[in-house]
PDBQT receptor file of N, H, CA, C and O in Angstrom, charges set to zero:
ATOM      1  N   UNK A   1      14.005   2.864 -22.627  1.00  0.00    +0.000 N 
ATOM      2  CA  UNK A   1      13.071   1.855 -22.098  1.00  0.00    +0.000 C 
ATOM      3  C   UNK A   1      12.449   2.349 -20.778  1.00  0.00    +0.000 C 
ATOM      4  O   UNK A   1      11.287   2.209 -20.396  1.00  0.00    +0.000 OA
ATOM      5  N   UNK A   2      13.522   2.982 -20.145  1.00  0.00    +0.000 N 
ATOM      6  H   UNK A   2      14.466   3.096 -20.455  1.00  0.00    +0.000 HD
ATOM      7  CA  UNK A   2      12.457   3.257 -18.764  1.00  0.00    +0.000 C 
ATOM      8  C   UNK A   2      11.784   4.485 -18.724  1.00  0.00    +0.000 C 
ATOM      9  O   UNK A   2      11.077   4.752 -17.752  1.00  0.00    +0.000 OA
ATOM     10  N   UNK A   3      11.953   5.489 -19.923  1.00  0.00    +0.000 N 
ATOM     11  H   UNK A   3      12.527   5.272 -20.712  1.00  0.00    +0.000 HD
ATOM     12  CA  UNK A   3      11.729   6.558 -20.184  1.00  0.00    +0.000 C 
ATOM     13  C   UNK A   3       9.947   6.139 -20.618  1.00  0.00    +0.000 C 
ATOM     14  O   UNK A   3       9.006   6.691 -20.046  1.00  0.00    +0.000 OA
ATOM     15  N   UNK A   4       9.771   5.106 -21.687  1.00  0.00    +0.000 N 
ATOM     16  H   UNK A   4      10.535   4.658 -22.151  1.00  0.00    +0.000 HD
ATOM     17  CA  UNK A   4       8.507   4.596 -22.038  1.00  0.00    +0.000 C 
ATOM     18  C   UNK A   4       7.932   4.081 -21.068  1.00  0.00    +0.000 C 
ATOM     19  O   UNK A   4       6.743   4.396 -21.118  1.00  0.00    +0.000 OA
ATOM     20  N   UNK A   5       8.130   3.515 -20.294  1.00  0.00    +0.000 N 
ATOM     21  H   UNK A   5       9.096   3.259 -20.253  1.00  0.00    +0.000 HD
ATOM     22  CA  UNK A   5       7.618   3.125 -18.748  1.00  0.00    +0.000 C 
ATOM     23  C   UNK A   5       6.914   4.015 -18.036  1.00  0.00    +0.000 C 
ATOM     24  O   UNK A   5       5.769   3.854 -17.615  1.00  0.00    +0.000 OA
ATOM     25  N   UNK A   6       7.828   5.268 -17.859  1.00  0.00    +0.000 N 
ATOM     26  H   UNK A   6       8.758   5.399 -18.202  1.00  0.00    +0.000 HD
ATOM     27  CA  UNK A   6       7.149   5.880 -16.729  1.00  0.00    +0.000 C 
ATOM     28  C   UNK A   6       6.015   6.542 -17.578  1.00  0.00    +0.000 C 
ATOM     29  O   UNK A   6       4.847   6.577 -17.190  1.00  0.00    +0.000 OA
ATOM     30  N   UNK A   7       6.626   7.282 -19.263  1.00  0.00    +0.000 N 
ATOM     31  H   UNK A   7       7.575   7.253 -19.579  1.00  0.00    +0.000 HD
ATOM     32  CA  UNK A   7       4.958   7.883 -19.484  1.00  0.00    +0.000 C 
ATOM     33  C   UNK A   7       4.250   7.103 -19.517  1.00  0.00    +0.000 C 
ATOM     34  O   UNK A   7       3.197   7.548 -19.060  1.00  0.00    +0.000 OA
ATOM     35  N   UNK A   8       4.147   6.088 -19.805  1.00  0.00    +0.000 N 
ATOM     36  H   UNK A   8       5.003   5.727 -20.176  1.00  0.00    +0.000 HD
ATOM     37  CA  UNK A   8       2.784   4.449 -19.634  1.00  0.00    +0.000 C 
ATOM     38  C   UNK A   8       2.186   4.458 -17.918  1.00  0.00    +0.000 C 
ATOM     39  O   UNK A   8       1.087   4.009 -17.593  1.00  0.00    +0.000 OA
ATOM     40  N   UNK A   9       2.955   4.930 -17.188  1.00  0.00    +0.000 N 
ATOM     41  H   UNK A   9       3.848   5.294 -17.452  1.00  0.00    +0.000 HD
ATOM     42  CA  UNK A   9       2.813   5.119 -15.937  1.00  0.00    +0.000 C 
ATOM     43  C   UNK A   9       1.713   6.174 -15.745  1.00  0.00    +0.000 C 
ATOM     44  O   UNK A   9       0.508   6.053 -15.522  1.00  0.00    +0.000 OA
ATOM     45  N   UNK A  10       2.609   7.390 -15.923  1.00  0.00    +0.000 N 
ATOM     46  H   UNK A  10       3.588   7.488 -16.104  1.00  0.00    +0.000 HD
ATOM     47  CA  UNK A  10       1.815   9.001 -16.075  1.00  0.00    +0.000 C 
ATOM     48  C   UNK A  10       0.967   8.752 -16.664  1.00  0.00    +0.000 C 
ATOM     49  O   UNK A  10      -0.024   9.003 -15.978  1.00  0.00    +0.000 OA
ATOM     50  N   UNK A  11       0.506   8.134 -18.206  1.00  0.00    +0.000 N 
ATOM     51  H   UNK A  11       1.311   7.930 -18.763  1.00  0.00    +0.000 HD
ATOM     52  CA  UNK A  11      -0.959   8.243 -18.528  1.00  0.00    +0.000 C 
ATOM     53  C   UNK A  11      -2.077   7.405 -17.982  1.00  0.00    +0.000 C 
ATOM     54  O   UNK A  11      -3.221   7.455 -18.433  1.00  0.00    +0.000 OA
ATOM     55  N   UNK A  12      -1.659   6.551 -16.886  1.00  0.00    +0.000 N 
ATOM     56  H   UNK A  12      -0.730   6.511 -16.520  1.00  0.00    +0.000 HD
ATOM     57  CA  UNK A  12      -2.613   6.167 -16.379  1.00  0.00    +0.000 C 
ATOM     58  C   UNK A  12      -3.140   6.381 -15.369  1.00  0.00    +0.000 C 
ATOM     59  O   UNK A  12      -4.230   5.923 -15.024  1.00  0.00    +0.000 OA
ATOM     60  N   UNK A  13      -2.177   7.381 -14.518  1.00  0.00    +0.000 N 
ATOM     61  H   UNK A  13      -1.292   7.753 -14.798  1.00  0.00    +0.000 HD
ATOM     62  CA  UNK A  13      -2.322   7.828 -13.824  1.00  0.00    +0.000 C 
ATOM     63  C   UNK A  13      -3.249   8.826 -13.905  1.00  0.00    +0.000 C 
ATOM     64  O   UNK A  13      -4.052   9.146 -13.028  1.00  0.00    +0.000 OA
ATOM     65  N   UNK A  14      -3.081   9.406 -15.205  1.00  0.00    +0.000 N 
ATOM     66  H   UNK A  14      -2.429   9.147 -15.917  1.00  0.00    +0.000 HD
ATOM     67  CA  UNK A  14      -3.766  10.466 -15.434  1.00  0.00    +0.000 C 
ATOM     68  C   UNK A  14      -5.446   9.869 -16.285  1.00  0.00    +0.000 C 
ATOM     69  O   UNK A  14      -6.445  10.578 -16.173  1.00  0.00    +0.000 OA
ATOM     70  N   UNK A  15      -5.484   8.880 -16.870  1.00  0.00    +0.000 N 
ATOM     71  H   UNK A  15      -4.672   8.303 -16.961  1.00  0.00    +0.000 HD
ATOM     72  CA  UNK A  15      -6.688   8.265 -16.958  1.00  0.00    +0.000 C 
ATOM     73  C   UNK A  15      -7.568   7.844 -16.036  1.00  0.00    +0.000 C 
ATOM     74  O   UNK A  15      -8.783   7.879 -16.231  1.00  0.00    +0.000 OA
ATOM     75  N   UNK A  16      -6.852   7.278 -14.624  1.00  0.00    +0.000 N 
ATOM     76  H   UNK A  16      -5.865   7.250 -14.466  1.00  0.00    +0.000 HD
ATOM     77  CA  UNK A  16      -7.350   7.415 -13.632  1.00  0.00    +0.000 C 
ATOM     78  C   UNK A  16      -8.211   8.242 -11.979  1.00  0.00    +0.000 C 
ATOM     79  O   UNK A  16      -8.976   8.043 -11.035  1.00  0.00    +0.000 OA
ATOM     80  N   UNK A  17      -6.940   9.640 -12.947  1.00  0.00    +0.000 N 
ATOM     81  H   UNK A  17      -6.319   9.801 -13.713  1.00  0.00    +0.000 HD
ATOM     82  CA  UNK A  17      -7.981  10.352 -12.676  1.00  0.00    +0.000 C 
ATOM     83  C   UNK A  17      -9.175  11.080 -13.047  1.00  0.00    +0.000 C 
ATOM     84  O   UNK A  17      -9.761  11.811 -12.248  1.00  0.00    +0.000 OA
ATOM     85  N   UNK A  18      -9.640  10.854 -14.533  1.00  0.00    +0.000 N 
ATOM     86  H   UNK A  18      -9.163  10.261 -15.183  1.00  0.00    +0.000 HD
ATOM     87  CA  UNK A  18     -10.655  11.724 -15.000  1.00  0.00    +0.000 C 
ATOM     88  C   UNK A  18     -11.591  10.266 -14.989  1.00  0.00    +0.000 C 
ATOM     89  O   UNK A  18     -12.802  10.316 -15.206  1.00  0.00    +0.000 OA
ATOM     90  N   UNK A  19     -10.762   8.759 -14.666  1.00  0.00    +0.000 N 
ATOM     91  H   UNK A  19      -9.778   8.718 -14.490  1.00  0.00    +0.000 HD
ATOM     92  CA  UNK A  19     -12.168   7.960 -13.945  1.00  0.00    +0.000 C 
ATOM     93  C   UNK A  19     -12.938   8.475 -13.132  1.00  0.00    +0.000 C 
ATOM     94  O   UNK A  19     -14.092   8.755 -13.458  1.00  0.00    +0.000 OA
ATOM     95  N   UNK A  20     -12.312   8.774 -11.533  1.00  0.00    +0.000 N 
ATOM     96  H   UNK A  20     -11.376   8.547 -11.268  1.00  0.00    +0.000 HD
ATOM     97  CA  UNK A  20     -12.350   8.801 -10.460  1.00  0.00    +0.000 C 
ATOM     98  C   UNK A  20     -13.725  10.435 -10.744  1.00  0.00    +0.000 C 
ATOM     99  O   UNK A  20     -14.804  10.730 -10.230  1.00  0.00    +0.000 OA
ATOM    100  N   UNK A  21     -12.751  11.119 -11.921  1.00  0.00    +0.000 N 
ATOM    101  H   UNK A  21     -11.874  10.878 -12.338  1.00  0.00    +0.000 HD
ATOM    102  CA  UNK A  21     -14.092  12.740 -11.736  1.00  0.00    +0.000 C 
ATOM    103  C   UNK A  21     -15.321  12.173 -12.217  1.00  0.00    +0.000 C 
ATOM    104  O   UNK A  21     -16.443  12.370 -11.750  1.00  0.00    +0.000 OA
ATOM    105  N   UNK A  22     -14.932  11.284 -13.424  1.00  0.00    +0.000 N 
ATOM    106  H   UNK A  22     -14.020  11.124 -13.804  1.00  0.00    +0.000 HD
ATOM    107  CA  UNK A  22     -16.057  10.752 -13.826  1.00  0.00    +0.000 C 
ATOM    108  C   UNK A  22     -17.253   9.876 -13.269  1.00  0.00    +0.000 C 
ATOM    109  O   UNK A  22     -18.306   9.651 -13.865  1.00  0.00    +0.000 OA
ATOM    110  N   UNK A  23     -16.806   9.326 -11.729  1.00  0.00    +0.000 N 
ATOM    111  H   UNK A  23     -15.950   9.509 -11.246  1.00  0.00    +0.000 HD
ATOM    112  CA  UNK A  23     -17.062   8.155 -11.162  1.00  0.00    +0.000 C 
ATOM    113  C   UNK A  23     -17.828   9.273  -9.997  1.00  0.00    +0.000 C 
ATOM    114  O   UNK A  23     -18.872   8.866  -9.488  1.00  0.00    +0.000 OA
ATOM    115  N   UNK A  24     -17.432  10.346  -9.678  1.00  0.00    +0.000 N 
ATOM    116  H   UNK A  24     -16.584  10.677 -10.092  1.00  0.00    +0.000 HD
ATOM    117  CA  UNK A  24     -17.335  11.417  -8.484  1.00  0.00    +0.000 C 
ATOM    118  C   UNK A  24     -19.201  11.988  -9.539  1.00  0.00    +0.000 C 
ATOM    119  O   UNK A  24     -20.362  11.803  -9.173  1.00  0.00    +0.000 OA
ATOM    120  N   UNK A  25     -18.851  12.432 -10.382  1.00  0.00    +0.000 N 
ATOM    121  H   UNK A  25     -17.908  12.583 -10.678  1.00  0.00    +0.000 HD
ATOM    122  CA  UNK A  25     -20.104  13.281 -11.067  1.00  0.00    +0.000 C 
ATOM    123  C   UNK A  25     -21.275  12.372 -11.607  1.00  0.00    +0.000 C 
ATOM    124  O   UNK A  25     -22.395  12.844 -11.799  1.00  0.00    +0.000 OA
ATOM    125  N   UNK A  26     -20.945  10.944 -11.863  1.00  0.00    +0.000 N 
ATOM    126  H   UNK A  26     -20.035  10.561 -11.707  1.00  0.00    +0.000 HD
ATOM    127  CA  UNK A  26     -21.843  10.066 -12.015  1.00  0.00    +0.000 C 
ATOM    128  C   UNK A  26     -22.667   9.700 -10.733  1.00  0.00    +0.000 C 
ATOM    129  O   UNK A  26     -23.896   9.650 -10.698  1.00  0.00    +0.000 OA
ATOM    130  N   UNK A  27     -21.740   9.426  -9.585  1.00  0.00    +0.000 N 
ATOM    131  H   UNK A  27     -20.741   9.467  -9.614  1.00  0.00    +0.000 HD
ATOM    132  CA  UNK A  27     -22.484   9.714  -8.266  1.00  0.00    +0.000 C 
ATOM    133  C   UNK A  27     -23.577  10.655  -8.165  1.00  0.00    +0.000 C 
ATOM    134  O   UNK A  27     -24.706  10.198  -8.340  1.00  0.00    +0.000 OA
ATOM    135  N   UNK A  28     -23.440  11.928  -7.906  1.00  0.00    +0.000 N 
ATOM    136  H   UNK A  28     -22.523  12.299  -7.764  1.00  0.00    +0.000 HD
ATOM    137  CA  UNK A  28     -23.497  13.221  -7.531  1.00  0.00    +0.000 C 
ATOM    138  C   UNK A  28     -25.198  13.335  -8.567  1.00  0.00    +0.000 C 
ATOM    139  O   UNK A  28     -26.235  13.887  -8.200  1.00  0.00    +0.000 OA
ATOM    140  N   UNK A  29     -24.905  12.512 -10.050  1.00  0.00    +0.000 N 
ATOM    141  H   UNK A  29     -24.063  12.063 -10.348  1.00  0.00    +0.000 HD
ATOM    142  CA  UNK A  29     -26.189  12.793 -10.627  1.00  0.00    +0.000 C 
ATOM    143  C   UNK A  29     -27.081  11.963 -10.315  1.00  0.00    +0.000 C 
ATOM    144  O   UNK A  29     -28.304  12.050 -10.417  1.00  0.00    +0.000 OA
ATOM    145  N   UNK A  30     -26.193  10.846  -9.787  1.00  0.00    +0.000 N 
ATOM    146  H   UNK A  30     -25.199  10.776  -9.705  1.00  0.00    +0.000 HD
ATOM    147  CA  UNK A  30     -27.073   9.623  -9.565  1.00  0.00    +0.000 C 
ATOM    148  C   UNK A  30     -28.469   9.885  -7.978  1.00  0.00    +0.000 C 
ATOM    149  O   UNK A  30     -29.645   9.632  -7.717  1.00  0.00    +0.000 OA
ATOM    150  N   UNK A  31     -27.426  10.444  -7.453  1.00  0.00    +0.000 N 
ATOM    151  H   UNK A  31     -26.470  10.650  -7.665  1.00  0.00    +0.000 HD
ATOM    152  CA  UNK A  31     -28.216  11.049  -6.201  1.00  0.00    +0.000 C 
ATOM    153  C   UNK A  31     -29.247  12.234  -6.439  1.00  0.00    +0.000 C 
ATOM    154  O   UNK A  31     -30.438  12.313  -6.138  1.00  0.00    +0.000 OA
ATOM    155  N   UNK A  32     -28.496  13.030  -7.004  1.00  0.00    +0.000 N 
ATOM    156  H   UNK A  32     -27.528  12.966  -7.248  1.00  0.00    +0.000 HD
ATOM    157  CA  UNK A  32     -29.799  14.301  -7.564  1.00  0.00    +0.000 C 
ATOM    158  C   UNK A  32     -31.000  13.374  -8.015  1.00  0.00    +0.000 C 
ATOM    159  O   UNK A  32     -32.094  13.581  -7.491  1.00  0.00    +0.000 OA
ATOM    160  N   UNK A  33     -30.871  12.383  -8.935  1.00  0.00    +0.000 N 
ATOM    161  H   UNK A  33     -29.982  12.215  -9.360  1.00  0.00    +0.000 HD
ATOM    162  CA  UNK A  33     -31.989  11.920  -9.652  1.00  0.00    +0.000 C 
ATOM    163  C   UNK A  33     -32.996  10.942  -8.288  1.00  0.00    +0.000 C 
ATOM    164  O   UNK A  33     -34.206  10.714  -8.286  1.00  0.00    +0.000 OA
ATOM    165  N   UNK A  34     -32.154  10.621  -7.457  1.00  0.00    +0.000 N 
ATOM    166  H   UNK A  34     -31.172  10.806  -7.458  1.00  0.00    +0.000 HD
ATOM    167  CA  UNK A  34     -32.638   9.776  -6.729  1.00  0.00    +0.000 C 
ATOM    168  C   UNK A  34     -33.386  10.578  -5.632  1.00  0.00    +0.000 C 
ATOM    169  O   UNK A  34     -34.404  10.044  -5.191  1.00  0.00    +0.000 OA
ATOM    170  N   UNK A  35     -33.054  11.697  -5.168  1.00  0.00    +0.000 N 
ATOM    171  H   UNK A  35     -32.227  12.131  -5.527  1.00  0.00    +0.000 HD
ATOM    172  CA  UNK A  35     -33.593  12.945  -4.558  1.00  0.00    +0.000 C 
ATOM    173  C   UNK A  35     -35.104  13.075  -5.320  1.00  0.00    +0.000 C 
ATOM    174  O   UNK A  35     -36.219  12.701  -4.957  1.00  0.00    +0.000 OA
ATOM    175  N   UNK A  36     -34.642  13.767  -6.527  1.00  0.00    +0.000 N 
ATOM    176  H   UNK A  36     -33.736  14.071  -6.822  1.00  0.00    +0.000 HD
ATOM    177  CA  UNK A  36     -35.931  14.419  -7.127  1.00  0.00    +0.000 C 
ATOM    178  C   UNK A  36     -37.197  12.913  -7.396  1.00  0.00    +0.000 C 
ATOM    179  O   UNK A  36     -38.426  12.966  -7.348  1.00  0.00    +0.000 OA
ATOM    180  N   UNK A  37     -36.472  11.930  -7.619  1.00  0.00    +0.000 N 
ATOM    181  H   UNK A  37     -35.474  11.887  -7.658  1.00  0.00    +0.000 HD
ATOM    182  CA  UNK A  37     -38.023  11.209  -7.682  1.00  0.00    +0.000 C 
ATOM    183  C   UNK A  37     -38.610  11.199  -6.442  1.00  0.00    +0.000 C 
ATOM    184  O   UNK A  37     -39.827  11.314  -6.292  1.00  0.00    +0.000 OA
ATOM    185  N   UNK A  38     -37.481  11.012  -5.146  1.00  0.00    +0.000 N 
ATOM    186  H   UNK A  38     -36.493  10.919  -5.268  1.00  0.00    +0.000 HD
ATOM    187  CA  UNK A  38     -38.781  10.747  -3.862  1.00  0.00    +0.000 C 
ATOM    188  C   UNK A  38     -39.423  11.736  -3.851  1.00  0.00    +0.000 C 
ATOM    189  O   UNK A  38     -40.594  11.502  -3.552  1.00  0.00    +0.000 OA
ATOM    190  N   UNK A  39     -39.205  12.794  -4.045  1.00  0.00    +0.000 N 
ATOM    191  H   UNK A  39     -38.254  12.985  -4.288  1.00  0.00    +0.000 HD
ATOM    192  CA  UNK A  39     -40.180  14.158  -4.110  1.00  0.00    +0.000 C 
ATOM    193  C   UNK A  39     -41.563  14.124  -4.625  1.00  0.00    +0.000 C 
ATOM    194  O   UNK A  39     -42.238  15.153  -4.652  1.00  0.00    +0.000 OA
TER     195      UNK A  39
């Protein structure tokens, strides 16, 4: 039981982080795009 816990733990941990890259590179394009129109 606590063995199922912690990987339920670890995978969200780890889902949380390919949010966070995902959240990081959605930025990053969001700004490029916002760059190139004032241009």
């Amino acid at each position: 039981m606590q063995e199922q816990h912690l990987s339920a733990t670890r995978r969200t941990e780890e889902n949380y982080g390919t949010l966070k890259q995902t959240h990081r590179f959605a930025h990053y394009t969001y700004q490029a795009v916002k760059e190139s129109i004032k241009k």
